[in-house]
Each structure stands twice: as C-alpha cells, then as structure tokens.
N, C-alpha and C positions, 0 to 999 in steps of 0.2 A: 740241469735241474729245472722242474717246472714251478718257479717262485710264486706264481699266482693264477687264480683263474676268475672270467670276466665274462660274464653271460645272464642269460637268463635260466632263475630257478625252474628245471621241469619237474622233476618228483625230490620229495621227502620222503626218506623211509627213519627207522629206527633209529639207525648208526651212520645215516648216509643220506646224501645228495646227489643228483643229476644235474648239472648244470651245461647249459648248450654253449659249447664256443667257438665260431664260426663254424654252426651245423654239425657241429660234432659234439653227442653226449658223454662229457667224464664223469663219471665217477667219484666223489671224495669223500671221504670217510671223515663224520667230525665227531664230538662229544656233542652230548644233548643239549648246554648252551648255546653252543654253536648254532646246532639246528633249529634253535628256537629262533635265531635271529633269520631265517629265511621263510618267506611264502612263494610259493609254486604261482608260478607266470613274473614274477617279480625280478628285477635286475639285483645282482648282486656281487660281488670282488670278495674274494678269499685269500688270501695270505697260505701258501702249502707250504708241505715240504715231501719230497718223493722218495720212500722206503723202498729200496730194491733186493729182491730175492732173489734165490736161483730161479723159484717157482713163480714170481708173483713180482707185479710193480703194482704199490697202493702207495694214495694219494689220501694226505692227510692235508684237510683244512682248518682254519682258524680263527677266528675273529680281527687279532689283530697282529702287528711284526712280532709284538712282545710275546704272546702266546706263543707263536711258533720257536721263538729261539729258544726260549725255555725248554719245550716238548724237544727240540733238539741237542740240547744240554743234557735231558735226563736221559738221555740213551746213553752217554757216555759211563752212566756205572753200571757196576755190574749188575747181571742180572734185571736190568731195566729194557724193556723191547716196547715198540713202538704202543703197542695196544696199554702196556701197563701206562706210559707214559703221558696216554691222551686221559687214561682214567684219573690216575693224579690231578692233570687240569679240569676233571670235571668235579672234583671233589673241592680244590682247591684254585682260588686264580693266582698268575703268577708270584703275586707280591706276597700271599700267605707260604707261596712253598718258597720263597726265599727266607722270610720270616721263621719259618719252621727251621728249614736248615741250619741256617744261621745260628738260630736259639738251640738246638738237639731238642725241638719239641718233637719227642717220639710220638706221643701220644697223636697229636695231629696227622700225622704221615700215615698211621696206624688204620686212620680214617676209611684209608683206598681201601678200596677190597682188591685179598693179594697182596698188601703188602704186612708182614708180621715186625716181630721188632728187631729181630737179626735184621730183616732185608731193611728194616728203616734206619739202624745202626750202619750199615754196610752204606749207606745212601747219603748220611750226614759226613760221614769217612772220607767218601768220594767226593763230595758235588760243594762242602762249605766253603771250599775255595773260587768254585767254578760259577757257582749263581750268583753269587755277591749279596748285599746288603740289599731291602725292597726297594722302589725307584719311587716309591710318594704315590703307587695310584692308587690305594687305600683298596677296601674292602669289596665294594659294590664294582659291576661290572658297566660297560658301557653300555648309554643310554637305547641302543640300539638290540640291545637283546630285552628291551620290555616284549611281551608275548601279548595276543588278545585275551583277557581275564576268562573268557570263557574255555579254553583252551589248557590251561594250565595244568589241570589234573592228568590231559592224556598224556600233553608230556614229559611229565616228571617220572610217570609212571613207565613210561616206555625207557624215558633214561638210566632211569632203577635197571629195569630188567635187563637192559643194554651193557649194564654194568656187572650182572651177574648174580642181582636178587631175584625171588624167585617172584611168582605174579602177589601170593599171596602177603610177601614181607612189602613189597611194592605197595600194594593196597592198605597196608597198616602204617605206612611212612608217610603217604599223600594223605589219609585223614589228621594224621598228626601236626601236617604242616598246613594244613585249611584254616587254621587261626591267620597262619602270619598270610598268608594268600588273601584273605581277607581286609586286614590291617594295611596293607602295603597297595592294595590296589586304586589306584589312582588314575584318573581317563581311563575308566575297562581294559586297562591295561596293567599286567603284574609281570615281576621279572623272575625268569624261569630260572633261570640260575642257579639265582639265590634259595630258590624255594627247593632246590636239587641237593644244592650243600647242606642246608637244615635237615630235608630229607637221609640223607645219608649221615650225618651226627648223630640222628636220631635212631638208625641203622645199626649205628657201631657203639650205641650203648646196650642193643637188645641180646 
C-alpha cells in the first residue's frame, strides 16, 4: 500500500493532482479541500490510501491521517465506493460525520449528493459503531487549507461541479456564499472548505 506521497505539486486539475516523486508523476485523486491546500511548484506530503480494481489503481489523497482513515472506514458499508466516500468528506470533515452518525442526523448525511435517506439509514446501521464518538477537532479545517482570497470562487465552483452540480447550480452557490467569503477573509487569505460545505448546504436546500 502506498501510505503517502512527497514531492513537488506539478499540475492541479479539478478532482486531481500531479505530484513528482523522485521523477516520477503520480496521480492522486483528492476532494476540493484538498486541492485547495496545494500550489503548483510547491512541496507538499499527502496522506493516501490506494483503491485497487480489476481495471484501475487510483490513488486517493488527503490532508491528514484522520481524513484517510475515516475515507477508509466508510467503504466498509454498503453501498459506499471510494468516490461516494471522498464526496462525504468534502461535504463534511471527519468529526461532523462522526457527529452525524453517532446522533442518526439524517438530515446532514443527506447533504452528500447521492446519498438519499435509505442509503444514510443503511450508513448510521453500519458505521455507529465503527467511526466512534468525534475526537475534539471541532468544526473548521486545518490552518493550511486557507486559499489565496482571490482564488476562492474558481475553486469552490470547480468543486461543485467535481461533485456533480451542474455549472449553472455552481454559479448560484458561490454567489450565496460571497457574504461569508468575505466576512472570513483574513490576510487575502479565505478557507476554501468551508466555503465548499456552506456551498453545498445551500445546495441541498434548493
């Protein structure tokens, strides 16, 4: 299993990064947080974990240990595959979706797109015992996924779409969330995240 990778950022794309490790570019597939914590030429270490197919090895990265175990917890129920799994954590960071479980807040799980209330029923079923109680890291995500302020619209918008909204719900989630993007921006610098999860609440009441 490839536990991590350590290189330098060469391209960002949508759903995904290049990262060079000793001269060789991989591939890692992350959620839009994620992404937001890398710039292209920049050093950076990822926390994986490596899905394997009959067809296909993808390479899912992370922010941190916590995020990956979790992302690897929720494959264990049903009906859970790797992509649904990253989407959750972009919806939610680890300690809300233990939080949810824990409580049977449907409603919040509901949030993911893809997941309805049967599969978030089937999911509290499985997983209340397996995730456990949240671990104290509260709400907000680490200090390292702040974005440059100017920046913030393309990626929220691209994580939208990444996630399965279409351009045009995208464009009506990121004007919604330009209040708090504003309010929150501190050193030209706002956290993309967060302004992702708001986005996507905002989503899942339209």
């Amino acid at each position: 299993m490839i536990a991590s990778v350590r290189g330098r950022v060469r391209t960002v794309g949508p759903a995904s990064a290049v990262v060079e490790v000793a001269g060789i570019g991989i591939e890692v597939q992350c959620a839009p947080g994620t992404l937001a914590t890398l710039t292209v030429g920049g050093d950076t270490t990822l926390p994986t974990s490596l899905v394997v197919r009959e067809e296909s090895l993808t390479l899912f990265g992370f922010v941190d240990d916590d995020e990956r175990s979790v992302f690897e917890l929720l494959q264990t129920a049903s009906g859970v595959g790797p992509k649904l799994a990253q989407a959750m954590l972009a919806v939610h960071p680890p300690d809300e979706l233990r939080r949810a479980v824990a409580t049977e807040d449907l409603g919040a799980l509901m949030q993911v797109p893809g997941v309805g209330r049967k599969g978030a029923q089937r999911i509290v079923l499985e997983l209340k015992d397996r995730l456990g109680a949240p671990v104290g890291r509260g709400h907000a995500g680490p200090a390292s996924q702040l974005a440059p302020a100017g920046h913030w619209r393309e990626q929220v918008h691209t994580g939208l779409v990444g996630l399965g909204w279409s351009a045009r719900e995208a464009d009506g989630a990121v004007d919604a969330v330009a209040p708090i993007a504003h309010e929150q921006q501190s050193d030209d610098a706002v956290d993309v995240p967060t302004l992702l999860r708001a986005a996507l609440r905002t989503l899942s009441r339209t």
